[in-house]
SEMARBA-919435 format. One record per residue: x, y, z of N, C-alpha, C in turn. Coordinates in Angstrom, 3 decimals, always signed. Layout:
+----------+----------+----------+----------+----------+----------+----------+----------+----------+
!       nu !       nv !       nw !      cau !      cav !      caw !       cu !       cv !       cw !
+----------+----------+----------+----------+----------+----------+----------+----------+----------+
!        X !        Y !        Z !        X !        Y !        Z !        X !        Y !        Z !
...
+----------+----------+----------+----------+----------+----------+----------+----------+----------+
# end
This chain:
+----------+----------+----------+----------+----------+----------+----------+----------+----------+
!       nu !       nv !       nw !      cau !      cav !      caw !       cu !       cv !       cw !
+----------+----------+----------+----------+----------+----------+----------+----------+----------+
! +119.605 ! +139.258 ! +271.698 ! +120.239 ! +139.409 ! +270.397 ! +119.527 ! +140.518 ! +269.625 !
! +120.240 ! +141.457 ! +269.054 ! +119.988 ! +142.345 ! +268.476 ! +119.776 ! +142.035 ! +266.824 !
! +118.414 ! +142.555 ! +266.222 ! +118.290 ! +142.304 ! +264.701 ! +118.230 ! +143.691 ! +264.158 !
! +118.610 ! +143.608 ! +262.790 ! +118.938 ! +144.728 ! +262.125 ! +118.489 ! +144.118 ! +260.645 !
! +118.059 ! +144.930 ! +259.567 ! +118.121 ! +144.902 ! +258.070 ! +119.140 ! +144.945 ! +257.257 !
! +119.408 ! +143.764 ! +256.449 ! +120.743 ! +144.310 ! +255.544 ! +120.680 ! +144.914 ! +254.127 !
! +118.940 ! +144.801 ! +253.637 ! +118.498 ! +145.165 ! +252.598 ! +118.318 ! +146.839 ! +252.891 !
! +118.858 ! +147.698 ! +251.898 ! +118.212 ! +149.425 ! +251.740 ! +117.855 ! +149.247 ! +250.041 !
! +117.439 ! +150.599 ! +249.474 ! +116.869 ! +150.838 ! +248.263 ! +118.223 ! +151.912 ! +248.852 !
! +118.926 ! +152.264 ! +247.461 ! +120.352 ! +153.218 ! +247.187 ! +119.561 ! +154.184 ! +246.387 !
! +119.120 ! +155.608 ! +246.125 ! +119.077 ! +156.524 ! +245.372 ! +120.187 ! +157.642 ! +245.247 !
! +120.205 ! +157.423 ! +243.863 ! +121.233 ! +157.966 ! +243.460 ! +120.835 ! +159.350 ! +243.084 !
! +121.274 ! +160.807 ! +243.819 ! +120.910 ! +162.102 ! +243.647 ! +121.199 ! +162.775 ! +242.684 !
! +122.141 ! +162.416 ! +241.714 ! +122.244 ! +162.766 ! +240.439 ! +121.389 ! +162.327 ! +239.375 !
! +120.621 ! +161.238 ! +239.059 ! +119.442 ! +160.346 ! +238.120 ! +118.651 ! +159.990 ! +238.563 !
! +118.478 ! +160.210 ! +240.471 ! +117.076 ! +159.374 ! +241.049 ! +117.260 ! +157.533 ! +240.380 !
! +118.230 ! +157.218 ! +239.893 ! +118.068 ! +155.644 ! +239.925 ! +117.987 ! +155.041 ! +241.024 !
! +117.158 ! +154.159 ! +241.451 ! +116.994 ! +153.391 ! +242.738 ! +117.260 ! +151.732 ! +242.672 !
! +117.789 ! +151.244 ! +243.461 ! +118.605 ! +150.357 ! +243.581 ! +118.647 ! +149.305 ! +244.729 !
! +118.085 ! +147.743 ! +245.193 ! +117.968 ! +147.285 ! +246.079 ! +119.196 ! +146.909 ! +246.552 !
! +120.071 ! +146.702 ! +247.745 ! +121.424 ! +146.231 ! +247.667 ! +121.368 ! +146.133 ! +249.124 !
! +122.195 ! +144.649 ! +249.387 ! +122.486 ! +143.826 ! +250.488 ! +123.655 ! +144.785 ! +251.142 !
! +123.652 ! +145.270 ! +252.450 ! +124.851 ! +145.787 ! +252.966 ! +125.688 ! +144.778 ! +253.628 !
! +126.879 ! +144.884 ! +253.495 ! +127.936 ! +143.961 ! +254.275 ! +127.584 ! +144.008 ! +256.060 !
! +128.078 ! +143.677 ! +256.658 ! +127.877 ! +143.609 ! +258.372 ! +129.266 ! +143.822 ! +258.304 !
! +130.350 ! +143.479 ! +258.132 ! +131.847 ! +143.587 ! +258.404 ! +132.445 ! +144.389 ! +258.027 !
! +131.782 ! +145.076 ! +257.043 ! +132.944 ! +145.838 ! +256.462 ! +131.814 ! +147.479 ! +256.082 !
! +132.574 ! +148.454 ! +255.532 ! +131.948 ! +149.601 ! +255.526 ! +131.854 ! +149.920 ! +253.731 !
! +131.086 ! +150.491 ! +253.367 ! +130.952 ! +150.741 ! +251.746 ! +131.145 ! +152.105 ! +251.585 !
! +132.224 ! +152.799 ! +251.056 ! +132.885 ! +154.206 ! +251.293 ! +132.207 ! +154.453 ! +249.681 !
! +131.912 ! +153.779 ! +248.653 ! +131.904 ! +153.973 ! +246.947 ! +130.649 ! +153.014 ! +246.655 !
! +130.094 ! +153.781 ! +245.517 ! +128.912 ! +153.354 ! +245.511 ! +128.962 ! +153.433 ! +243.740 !
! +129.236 ! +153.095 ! +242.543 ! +128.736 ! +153.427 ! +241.366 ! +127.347 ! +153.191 ! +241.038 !
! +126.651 ! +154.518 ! +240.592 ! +125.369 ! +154.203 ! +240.454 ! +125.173 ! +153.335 ! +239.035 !
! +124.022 ! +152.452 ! +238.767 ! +123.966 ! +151.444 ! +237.834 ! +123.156 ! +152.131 ! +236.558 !
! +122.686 ! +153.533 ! +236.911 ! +122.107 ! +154.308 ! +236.027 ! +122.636 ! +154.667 ! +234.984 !
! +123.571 ! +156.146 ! +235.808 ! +124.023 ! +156.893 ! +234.932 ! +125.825 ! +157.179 ! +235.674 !
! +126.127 ! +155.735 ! +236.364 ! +127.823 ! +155.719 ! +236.796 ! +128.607 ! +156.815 ! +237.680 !
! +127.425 ! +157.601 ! +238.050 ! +127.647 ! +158.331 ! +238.969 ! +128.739 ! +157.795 ! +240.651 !
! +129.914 ! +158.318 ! +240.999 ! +130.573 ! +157.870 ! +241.864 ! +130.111 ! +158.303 ! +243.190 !
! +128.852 ! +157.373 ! +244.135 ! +129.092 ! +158.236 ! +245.365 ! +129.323 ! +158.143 ! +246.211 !
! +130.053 ! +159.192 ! +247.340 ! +130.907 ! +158.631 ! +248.272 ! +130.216 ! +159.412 ! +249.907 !
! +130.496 ! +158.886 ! +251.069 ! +129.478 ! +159.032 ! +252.024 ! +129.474 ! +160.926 ! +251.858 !
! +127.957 ! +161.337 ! +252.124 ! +127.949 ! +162.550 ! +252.839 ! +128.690 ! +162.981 ! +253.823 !
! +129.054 ! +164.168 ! +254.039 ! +129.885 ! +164.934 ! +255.403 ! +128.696 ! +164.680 ! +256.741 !
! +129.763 ! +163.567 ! +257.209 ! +129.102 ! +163.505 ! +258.810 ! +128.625 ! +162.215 ! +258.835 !
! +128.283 ! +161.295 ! +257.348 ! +127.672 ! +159.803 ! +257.447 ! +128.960 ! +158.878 ! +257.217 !
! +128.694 ! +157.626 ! +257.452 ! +130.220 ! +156.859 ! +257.667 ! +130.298 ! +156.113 ! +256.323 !
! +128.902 ! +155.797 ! +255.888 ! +128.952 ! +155.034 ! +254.291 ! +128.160 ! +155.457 ! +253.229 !
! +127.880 ! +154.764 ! +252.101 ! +127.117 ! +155.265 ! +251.421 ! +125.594 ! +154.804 ! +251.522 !
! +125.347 ! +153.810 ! +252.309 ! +124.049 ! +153.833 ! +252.932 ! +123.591 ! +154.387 ! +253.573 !
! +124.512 ! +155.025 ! +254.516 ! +123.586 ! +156.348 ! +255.412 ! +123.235 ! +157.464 ! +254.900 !
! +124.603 ! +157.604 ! +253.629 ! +123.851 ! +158.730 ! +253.220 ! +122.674 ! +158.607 ! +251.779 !
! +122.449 ! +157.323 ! +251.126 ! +121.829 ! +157.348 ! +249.909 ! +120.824 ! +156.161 ! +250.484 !
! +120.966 ! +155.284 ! +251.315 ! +119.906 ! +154.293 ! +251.300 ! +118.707 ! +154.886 ! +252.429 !
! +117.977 ! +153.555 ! +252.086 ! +116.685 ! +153.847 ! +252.947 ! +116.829 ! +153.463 ! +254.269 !
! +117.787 ! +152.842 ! +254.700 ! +117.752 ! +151.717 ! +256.111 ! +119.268 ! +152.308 ! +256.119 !
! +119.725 ! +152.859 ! +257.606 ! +121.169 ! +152.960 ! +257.588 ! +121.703 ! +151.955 ! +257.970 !
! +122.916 ! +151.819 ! +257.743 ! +124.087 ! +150.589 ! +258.228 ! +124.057 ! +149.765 ! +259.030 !
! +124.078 ! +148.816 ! +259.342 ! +124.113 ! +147.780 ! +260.701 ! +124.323 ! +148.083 ! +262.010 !
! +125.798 ! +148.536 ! +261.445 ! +126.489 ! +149.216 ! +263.301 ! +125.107 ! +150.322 ! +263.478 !
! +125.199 ! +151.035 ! +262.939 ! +124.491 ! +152.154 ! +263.790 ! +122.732 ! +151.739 ! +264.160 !
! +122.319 ! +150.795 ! +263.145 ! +120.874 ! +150.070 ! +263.551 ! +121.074 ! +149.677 ! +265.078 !
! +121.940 ! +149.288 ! +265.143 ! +121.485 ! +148.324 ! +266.068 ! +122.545 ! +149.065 ! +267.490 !
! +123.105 ! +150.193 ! +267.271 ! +123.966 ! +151.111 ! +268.615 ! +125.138 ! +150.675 ! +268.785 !
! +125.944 ! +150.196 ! +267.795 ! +127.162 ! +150.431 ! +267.797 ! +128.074 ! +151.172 ! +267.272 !
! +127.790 ! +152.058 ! +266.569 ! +128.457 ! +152.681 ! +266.403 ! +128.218 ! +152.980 ! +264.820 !
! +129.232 ! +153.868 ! +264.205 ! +129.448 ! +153.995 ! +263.005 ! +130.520 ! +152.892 ! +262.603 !
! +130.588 ! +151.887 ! +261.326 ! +130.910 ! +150.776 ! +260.977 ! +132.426 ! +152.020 ! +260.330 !
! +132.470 ! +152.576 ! +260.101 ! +133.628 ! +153.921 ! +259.732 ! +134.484 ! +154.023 ! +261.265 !
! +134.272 ! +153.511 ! +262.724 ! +134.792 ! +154.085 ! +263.068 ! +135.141 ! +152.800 ! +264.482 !
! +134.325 ! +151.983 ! +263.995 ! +134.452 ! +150.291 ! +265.028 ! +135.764 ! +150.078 ! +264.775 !
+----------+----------+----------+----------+----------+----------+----------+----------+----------+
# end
């Protein structure tokens, strides 16, 4: 059995606000409002959510080699 983290820290590149947040396993997080300054963000070109591209720990699927959760 494969383990993975569901906790990342989210920084937000417009205010540097940082942010602890549980990622889903089922589903993918395309939108992110930052809690700072409401900033909308949506994945980087080439990442599948907004944890790969703003958190510290990427996504489930791809922790653990399945894939991008964008594309299961």
């Amino acid at each position: 059995m494969r383990t993975f983290l569901l906790e990342t820290e989210i920084t937000c590149p417009q205010c540097g606000f940082k942010k602890i947040e549980t990622m889903p396993t089922t589903a993918c997080q395309w939108y992110y409002e930052c809690d700072g300054c409401k900033t909308l963000l949506k994945p980087l070109p080439g990442d599948c959510c907004v944890y790969c591209s703003f958190g510290s720990v990427k996504c489930p699927p791809l922790q653990v080699g399945t894939g991008c959760c964008n594309t299961a």
